[in-house]
N, C-alpha and C positions, 0 to 999 in steps of 0.2 A: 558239662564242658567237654567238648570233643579236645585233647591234649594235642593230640600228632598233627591235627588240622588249624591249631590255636583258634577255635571258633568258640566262641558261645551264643550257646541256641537262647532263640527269644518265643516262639513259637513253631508250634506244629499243626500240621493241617492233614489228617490222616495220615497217608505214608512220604506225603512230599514235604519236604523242607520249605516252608516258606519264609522267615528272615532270621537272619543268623549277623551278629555282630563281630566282625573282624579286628581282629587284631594285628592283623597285617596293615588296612588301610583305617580303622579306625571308624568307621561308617558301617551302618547298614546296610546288608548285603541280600539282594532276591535269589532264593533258592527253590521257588516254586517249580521248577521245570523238572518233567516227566519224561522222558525219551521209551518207548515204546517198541519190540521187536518189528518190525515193515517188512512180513515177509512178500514175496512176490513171485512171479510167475518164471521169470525169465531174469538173469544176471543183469543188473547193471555191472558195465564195463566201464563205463565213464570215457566213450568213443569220442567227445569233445577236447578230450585230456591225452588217451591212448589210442590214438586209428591204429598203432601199428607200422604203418606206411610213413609215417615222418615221423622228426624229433620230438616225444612228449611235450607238450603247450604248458607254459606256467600263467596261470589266470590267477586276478586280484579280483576279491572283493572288496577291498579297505577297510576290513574286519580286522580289527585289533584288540590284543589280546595283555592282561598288566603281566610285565615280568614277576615273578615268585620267586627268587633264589632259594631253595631250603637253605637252612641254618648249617645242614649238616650234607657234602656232598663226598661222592666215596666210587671207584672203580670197580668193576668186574672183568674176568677175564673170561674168552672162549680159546683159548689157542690150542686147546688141549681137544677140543670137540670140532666148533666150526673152522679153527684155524687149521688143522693139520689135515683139515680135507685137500685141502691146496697144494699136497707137499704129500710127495713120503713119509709114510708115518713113525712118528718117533722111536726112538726106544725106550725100555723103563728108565734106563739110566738118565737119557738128554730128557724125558719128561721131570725126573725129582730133581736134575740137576737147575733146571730153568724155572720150578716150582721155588725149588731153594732161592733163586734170585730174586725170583716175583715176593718172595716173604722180605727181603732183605731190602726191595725197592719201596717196597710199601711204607716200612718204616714202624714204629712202634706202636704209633694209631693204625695202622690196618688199611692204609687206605687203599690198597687194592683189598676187595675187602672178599671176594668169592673168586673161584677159577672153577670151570664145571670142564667133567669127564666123562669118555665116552666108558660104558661097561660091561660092553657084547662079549669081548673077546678076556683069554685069560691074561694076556697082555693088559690090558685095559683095566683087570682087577687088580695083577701085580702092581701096577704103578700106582692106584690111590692106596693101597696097602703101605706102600714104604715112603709115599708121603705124609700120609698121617702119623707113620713111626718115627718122621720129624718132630713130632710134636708141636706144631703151630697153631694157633687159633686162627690166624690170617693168614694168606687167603683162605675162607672154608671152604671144602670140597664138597662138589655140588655135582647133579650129574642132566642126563639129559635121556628122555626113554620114550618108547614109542608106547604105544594105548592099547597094553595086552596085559594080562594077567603074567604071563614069564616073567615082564618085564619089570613088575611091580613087586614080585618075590623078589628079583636082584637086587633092588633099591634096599628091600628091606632088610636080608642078607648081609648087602655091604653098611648097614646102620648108618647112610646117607639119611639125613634132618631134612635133605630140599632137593627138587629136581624140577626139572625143565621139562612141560607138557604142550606137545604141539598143538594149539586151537586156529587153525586159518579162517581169518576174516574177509580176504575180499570174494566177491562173486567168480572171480575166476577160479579160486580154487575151490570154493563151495560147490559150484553149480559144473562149472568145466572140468572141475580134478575129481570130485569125491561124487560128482550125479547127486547132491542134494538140494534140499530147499534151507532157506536161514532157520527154519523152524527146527527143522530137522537134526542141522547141525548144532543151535545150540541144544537142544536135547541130549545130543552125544558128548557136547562137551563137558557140559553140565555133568552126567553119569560120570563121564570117566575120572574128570578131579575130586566127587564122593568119593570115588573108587580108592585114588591114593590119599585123601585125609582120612577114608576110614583104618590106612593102615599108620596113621600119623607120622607122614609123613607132609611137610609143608609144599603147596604148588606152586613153582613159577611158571604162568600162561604166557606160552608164546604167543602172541596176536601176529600171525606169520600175515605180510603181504597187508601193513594197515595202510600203506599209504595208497593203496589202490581201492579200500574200502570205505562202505557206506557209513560213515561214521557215528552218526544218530539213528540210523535205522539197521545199525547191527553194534555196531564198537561198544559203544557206551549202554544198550541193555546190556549186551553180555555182561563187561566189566562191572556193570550195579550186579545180575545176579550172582556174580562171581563174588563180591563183597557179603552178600547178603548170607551167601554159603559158609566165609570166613565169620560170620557172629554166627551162624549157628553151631558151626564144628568150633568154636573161640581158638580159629588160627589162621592168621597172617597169611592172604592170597597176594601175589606177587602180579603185577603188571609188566611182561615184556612190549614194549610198542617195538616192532620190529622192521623195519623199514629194508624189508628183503631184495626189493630191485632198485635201492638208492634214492627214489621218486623224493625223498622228502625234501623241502626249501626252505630255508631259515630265515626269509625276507619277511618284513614286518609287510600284514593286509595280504595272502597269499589266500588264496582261496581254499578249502579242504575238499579232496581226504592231503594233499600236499601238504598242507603247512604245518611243518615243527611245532612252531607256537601253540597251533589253535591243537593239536593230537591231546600235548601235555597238558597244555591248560582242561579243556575239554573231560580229558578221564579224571583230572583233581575235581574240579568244579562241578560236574553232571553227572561223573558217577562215584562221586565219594574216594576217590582213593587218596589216601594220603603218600604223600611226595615220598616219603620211604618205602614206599610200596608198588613205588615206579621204575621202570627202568625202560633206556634207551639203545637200542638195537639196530645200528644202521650198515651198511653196505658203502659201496665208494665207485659207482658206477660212471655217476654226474658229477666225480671230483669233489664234494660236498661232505664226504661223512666226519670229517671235526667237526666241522663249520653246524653242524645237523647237531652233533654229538654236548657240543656247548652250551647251542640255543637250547636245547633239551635242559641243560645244568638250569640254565637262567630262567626257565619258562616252568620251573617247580620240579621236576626227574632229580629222585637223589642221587640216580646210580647211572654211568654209561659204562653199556659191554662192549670190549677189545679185545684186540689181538698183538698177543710181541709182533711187530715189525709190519702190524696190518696184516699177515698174511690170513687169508680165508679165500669163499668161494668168490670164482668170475674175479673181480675188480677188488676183494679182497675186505676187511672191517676195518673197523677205526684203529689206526695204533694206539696201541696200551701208553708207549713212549710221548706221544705227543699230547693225551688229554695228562698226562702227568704235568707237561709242562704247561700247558693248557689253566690245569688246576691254582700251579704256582705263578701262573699269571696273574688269574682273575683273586685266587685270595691273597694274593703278595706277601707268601711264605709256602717252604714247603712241608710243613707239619711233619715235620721228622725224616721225611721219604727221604732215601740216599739218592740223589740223580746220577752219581758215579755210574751205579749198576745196569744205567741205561747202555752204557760204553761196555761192559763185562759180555753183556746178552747179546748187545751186536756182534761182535768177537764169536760168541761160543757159536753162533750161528753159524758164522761164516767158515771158522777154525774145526769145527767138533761136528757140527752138523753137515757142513756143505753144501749151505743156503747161500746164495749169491747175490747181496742187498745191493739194487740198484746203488750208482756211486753218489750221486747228485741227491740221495733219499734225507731228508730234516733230523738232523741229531743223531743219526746212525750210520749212515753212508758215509764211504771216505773221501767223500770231497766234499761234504757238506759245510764245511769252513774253512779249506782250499781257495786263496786266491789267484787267481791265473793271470790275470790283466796285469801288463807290466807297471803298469802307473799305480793301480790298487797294490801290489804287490810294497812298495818302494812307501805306500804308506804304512803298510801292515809293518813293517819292518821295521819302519821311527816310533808306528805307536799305533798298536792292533786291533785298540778302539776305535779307531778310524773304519773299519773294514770287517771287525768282526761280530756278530749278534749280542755276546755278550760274552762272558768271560768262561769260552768254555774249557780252559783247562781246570781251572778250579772247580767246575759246576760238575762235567759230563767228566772230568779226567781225558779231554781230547784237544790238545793246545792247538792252537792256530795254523795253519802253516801257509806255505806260497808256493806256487808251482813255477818249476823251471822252465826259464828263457832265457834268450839273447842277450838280456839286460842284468839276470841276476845275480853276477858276480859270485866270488869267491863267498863272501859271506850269505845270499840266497843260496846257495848249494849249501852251505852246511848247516844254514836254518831247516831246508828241508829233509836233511840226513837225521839232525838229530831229531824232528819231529817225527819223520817218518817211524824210528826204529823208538822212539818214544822214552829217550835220550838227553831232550834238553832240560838243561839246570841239574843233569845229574854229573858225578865225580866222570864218568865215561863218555861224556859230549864228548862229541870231535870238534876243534878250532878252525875255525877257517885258515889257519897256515899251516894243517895238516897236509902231508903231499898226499895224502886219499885227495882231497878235495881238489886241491892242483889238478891232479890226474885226471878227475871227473869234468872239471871246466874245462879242460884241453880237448875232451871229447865232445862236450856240446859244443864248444866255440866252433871246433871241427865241422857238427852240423848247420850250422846256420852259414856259415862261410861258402858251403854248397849250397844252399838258397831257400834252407828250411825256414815256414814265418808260421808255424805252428809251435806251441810250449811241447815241454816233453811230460811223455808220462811216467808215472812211476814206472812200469816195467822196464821203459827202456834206462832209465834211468840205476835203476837193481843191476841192470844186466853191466850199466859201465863198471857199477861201484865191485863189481864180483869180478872185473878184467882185472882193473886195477889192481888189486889186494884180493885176492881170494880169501888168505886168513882173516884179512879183519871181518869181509863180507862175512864168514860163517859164525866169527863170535857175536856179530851186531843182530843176525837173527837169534841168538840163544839169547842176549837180553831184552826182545825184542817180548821172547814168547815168556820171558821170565815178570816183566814188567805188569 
């Protein structure tokens, strides 16, 4: 009995699996099929899909695929590798400090369960150093290296268990990037993952660029020999499906190398890998990579790789923040995870880093549960379920608030005051018959009476509450940053 696959074999037919009883569906299942390396002459591009010249085509076969949820699903983080390519790169300090958070969002069960690092620089060593002087099991640190002997000594050096090895699958990079043939390359990559199980060390294969690749005539040989490699060395090969330019589409009958569905299902079922030994890799080119990132959860992938606040290359990865909540959607609890610390990490970002989160960004940005509209506003006020996603002072620690207009009265101004400076329900609100707040509506009333039909923003809004009362404006920021 295969455990991680919950299969029991009924027979075998030299090296291919021909029927295996499920325990997922209860029926016997054909596993006869072989997939075979197809090397060839010339790259398939899949110029029907990519001319290049227009938008990438989404084509249907109405090939469908049964959802798998594993029993067991769990986060990974790149922010520390592919996210910080996007950005200035960190310091040791703001990396242990957001490592520390990533431990604390995760929760008891680990469900952020890896964060991988880069390990070029001594920078780069200092910071997994004084991460691990945290003492955490969760996230484990993980790294990511290129396919040289130096780099295999660092790995071993820094007594990293796992690292991240680049294997490009589509023909563009095989044949246009590296000048080789499929043959050729998996030769290389084959060599080079011997190369780090001989110094036992476990491999996560990146499969850079899958959704542009020949699926059965390169994806799934590889990943059968890459399994076949893990029983011989008896160690866990890791599957990244990477979905490097966004291309992938979560619609059920998508045609492949595109479809979400048919990638995951596909590496479980054709080449053996069990759903712990998958992971999801996507980009946010096509506006898709949750959406990509989920269907991967539901289609058998234990694991999707993220970034705090999405940031990565071009159009950036999946937020870390959003398949959290993602999680606590689909399994309707959040298994420990603190969701507060998603509010903490926005903050250090913006406060510590001087990262500037778009405003309008999902559970991070400062207007993401900001109502503007006078009418929504006037609900939100009687009763914030009306208007607001769900309860998010409770959940994220970030209460609701309304933005200032013509209409919002003395009490709108000081809902927004105290929410702003993150105030209300404590001993230090301000009451709406405060003369701060007098003072503030006498200044917007001011603006609309000249013939403003725009709300105001916070800035301008800072700027009256600092005319009015300087002192109080400079204590309201000290509990501001205290809170």
């Amino acid at each position: 009995m295969n455990e991680e696959n919950g299969m029991v074999t009924e027979a075998n037919y030299g090296d291919a699996r021909a029927l295996e009883y499920s325990r997922r569906t209860n029926l016997l299942e054909q596993f006869a099929y072989k997939y075979s390396l197809q090397d060839r002459d010339e790259p398939n591009l899949y110029r029907h899909l990519f001319d290049y010249k227009h938008v990438p085509k989404i084509a249907f076969n109405h090939r469908t695929v049964p959802m798998q949820t594993p029993a067991e699903l769990w986060i990974t983080d790149t922010t520390f590798r592919d996210g910080q390519q996007a950005m200035s790169p960190f310091t040791v300090k703001q990396i242990v400090h957001l490592y520390d958070l990533m431990h604390r969002l995760g929760g008891p069960r680990g469900l952020i369960r890896q964060s991988e690092f880069f390990v070029y620089t001594e920078k780069d060593r200092r910071a997994i150093e004084e991460c691990r002087a945290l003492g955490y099991e969760f996230p484990e640190i993980t790294s990511w290296i290129r396919a040289n002997e130096k780099d295999f000594q660092i790995i071993k050096d820094l007594r990293l268990s796992e690292t991240g090895i680049l294997l490009s699958c589509s023909d563009y990079h095989i044949y246009n990037k590296m000048g080789l043939t499929r043959s050729k390359a998996m030769d290389k990559y084959l060599g080079i993952v011997k190369s780090v199980m001989d110094r036992g060390i476990r491999p996560r294969c990146h499969f850079e660029d899958i959704t542009r690749a020949d699926f059965y005539g390169f994806v799934v040989p590889l990943a059968e020999a890459l399994q076949k490699l893990g029983e011989e060395y008896k160690m866990p090969v890791k599957i990244r499906c990477c979905d490097t330019m966004g291309y992938g589409v979560p619609y059920p009958g998508v045609a492949l190398p595109r479809s979400v569905p048919g990638i995951v299902y596909g590496i479980m079922h054709y080449a053996g890998v069990p759903s712990g030994m998958i992971e999801w890799h996507g980009h946010n080119d096509f506006y898709k990579v949750v959406a990509n990132a989920a269907t991967a959860w539901l289609y058998g992938s234990s694991s999707v790789n993220c970034s705090l606040l999405g940031i990565g290359e071009r159009t950036g990865n999946c937020p870390l923040e959003a398949m959290v909540i993602e999680y606590a959607s689909l399994r309707g609890t959040t298994d420990g995870m603190d969701l507060s610390v998603i509010t903490e990490i926005a903050r250090y970002f913006e406060e510590e880093i001087g990262y500037e989160i778009p405003p309008q960004t999902p559970f991070v940005g400062r207007n993401f549960n900001v109502t503007r509209a006078g009418i929504h506003a006037d609900g939100l006020l009687k009763d914030e379920e009306i208007y607001n996603i769900f309860d998010t002072a409770a959940i994220l620690n970030r209460p609701a608030t309304v933005a200032v207009d013509v209409h919002s009265g003395l009490a709108g101004i000081a809902h927004w005051l105290n929410t702003y400076f993150r105030i209300l329900g404590t001993e230090n609100a301000i009451s709406k018959q405060d003369p701060l707040i007098a003072g503030v509506k006498e200044m917007v009333d001011r603006e609309y009476a000249m013939g403003r039909n725009t709300v105001m923003s916070d800035h301008e809004l800072l700027e009256m509450v600092e005319k009015v009362n300087p002192e109080m404006y400079k204590k309201l920021h000290e509990l501001y940053h205290k809170a």
